[in-house]
C-alpha positions in Angstrom: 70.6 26.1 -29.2 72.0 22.9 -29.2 73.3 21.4 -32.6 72.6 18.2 -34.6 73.2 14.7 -32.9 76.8 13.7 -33.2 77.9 10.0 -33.9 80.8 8.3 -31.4 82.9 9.1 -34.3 82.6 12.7 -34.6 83.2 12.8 -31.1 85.8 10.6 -31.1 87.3 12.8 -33.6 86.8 15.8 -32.1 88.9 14.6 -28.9 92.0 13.3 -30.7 92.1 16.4 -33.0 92.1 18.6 -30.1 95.5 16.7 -29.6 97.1 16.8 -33.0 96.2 20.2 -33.8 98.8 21.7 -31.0 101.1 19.7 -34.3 98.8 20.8 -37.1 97.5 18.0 -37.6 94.5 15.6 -38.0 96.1 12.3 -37.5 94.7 9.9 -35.3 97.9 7.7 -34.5 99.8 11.0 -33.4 97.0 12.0 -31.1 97.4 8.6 -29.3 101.0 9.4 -29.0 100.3 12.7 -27.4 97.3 11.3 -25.1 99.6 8.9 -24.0 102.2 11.6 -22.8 99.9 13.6 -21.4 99.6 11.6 -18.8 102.9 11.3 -17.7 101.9 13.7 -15.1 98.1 12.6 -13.9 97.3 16.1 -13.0 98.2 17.2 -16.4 96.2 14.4 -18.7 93.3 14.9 -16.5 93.8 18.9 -16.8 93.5 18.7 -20.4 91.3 15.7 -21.1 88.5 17.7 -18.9 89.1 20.9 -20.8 89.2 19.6 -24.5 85.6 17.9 -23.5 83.9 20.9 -22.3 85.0 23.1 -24.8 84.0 20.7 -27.3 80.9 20.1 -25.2 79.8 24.1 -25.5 81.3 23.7 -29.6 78.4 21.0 -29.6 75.7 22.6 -27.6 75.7 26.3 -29.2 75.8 24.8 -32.6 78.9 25.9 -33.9 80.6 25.0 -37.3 80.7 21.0 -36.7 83.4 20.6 -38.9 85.8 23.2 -37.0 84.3 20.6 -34.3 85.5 17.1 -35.5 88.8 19.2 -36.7 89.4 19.9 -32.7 89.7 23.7 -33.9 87.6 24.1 -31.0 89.7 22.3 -28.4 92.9 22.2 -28.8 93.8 25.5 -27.0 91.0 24.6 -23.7 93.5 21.4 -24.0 96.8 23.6 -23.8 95.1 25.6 -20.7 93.9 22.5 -19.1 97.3 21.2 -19.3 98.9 24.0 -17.8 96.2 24.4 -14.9 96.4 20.2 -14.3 100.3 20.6 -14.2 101.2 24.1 -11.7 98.2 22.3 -9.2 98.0 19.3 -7.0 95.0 17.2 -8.2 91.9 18.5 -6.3 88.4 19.2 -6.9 89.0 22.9 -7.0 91.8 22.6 -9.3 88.9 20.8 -11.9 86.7 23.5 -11.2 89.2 26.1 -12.6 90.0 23.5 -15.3 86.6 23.7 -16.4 86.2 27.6 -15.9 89.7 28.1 -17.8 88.1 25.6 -20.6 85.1 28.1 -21.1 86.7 31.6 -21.2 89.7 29.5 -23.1 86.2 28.2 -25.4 84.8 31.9 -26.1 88.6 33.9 -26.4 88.7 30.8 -29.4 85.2 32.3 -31.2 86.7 36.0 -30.9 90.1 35.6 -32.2 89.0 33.2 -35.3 86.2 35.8 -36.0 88.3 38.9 -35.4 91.2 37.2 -37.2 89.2 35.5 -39.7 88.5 38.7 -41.4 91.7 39.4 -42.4 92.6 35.5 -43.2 94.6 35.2 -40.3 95.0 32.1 -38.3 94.2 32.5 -34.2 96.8 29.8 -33.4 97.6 29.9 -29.7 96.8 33.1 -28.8 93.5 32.0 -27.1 95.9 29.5 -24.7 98.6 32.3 -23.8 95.2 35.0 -22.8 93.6 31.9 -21.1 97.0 30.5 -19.2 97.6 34.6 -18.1 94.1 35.0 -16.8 95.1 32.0 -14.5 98.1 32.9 -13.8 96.9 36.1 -12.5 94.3 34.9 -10.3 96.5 32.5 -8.8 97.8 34.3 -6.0 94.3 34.7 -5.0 93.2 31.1 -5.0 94.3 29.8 -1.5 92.7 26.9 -1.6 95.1 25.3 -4.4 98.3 23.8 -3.5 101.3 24.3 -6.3 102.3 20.5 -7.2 105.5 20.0 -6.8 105.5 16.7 -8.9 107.9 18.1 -11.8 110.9 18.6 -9.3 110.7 14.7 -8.2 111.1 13.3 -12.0 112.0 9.7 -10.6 109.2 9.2 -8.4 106.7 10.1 -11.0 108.0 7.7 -13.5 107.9 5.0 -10.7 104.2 5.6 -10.1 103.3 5.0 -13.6 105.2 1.9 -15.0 107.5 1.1 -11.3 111.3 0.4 -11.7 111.2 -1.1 -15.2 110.3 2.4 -16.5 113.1 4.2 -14.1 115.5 2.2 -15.8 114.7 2.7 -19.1 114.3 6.5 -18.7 117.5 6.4 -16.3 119.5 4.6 -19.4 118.3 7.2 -22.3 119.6 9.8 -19.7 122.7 8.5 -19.5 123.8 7.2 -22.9 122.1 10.2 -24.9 125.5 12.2 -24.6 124.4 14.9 -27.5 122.8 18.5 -26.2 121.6 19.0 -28.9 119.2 15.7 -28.6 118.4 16.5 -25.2 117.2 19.9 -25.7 115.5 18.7 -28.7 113.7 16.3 -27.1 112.8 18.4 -24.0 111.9 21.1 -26.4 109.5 18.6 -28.0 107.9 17.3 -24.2 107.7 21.1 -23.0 104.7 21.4 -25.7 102.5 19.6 -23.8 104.2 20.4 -20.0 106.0 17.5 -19.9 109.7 18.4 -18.0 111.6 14.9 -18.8 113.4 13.2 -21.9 110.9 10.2 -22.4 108.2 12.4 -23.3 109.7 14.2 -26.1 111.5 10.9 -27.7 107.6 9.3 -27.5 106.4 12.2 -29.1 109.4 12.3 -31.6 108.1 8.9 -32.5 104.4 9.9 -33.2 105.8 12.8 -35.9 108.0 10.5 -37.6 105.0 7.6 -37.9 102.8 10.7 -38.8 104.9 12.7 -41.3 108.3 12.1 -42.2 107.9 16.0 -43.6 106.9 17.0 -40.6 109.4 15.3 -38.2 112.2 16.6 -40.5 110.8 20.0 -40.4 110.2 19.7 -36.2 114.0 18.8 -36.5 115.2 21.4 -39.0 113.1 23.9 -37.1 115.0 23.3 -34.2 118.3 23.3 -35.7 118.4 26.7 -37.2 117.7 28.0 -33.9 120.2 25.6 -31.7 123.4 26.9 -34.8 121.8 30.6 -34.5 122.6 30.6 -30.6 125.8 28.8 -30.5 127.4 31.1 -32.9 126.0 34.3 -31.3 127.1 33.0 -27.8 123.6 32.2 -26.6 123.9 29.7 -23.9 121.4 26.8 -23.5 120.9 26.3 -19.7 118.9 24.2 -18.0 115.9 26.7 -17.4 116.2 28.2 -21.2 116.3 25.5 -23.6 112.7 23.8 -22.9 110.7 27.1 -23.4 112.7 28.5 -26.4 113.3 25.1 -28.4 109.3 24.2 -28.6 108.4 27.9 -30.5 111.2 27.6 -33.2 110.0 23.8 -33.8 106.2 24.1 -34.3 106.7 27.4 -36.3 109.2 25.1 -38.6 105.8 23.1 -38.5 103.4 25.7 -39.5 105.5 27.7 -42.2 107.3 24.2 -44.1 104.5 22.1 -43.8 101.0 23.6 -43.0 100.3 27.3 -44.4 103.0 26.7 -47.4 103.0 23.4 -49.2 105.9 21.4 -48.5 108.8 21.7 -50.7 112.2 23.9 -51.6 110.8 27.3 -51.2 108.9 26.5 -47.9 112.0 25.1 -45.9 114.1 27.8 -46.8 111.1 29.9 -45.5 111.9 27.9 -42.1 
């Protein structure tokens, strides 16, 4: 049964939330940031701006809790899915079509873990994505008619299609007079959120936290640097295929614990 009319607003809101939730957050500006960056890669921003709209759209439609709605409680996983599908395909009108499917399972998986989990005050974080993404994943070698994109391995090109050789120069210069690791992988930790594989995307989105939340841009950064210490002194080496997909989970839990399920303060960083 479909639910009360919505204002431009509320479904306004509900778009931009599904963005700064992935963060834990409600805030407007940083959800421009993160629109912005999604885009980087076409496939991608489409990926997930078609998902976070039809799960939204169902949200909407069955009449679910319309403040969960305008929160983007509802969308922000179909966004994480959408990304992922929009970024491992070339743009096609199959590659939507799974988009959209992945959006609705992601949409339903969303309902059963916040009931299921719900009941024992638990939060369902991202665990409707990772089901969602693996579903995908293991249809994939089934679905002949979609081409992997190989977009991610020609970084240079891609920036050149979006802003020409201005933007190559300016990501070419923060490439080569960024000298610390540890602000590369920090910033490539931060851009592998939201599937992006080069440095520009995480400084933009390192931007959006710090206009956000100082609080939370020094707990993104504290998260992180417990981790980077912890695998230096154990002998854990950083390569080039590691550090994007381990940095990202030690940041945003630095997010949830310091600054979101604990209030801010002495007790909650030393939590993180």
């Amino acid at each position: 049964m479909r639910g009360n009319t919505l204002s431009g607003k509320e479904i306004i809101s509900s778009v931009l939330n599904s963005y700064s939730q992935v963060f834990f957050s409600k805030s407007k500006v940083l959800a421009v940031f993160l629109v912005v960056i999604s885009f980087f890669d076409y496939g991608a921003g489409m990926g997930g701006f078609v998902a976070v709209i039809i799960a939204n759209f169902i949200a909407w439609f069955l009449g679910y809790n319309k403040y969960n709605f305008s929160s983007g409680l509802y969308g922000f996983n179909a966004l994480l899915v959408g990304l992922g599908v929009g970024l491992f395909y070339e743009p096609s009108m199959q590659v939507f079509l799974l988009v959209i499917i992945s959006a609705i399972i992601t949409f339903f998986l969303t309902i059963v873990f916040q009931g299921v989990l719900g009941k024992y005050r638990l939060p369902f974080l991202s665990i409707p994505f990772l089901i969602g993404i693996w579903i995908v994943a293991l249809a994939g070698v089934n679905l002949t008619a979609l081409n992997i994109s190989e977009r991610s391995i020609f970084v240079y090109n891609e920036l050149y299609s979006i802003g020409g050789q201005h933007f190559v120069n300016i990501y070419d210069f923060l490439e080569n007079n960024i000298k610390s690791s540890f602000l590369l992988i920090y910033f490539h930790s931060l851009g592998a959120i939201f599937f992006q594989t080069h440095l520009l995307a995480g400084i933009i989105i390192s931007l959006g936290l710090l206009i956000y939340s100082r609080i939370t841009f020094v707990l993104s950064f504290l998260g992180f640097s417990v981790a980077f210490l912890f695998y230096n002194i154990v002998g854990i080496e950083f390569d080039s295929l590691g550090y994007t997909f381990i940095g990202f989970n030690y940041i945003l839990t630095a997010i949830a614990i310091g600054g979101y399920f604990l209030v801010p303060g002495r007790v909650s960083f030393g939590w993180v």
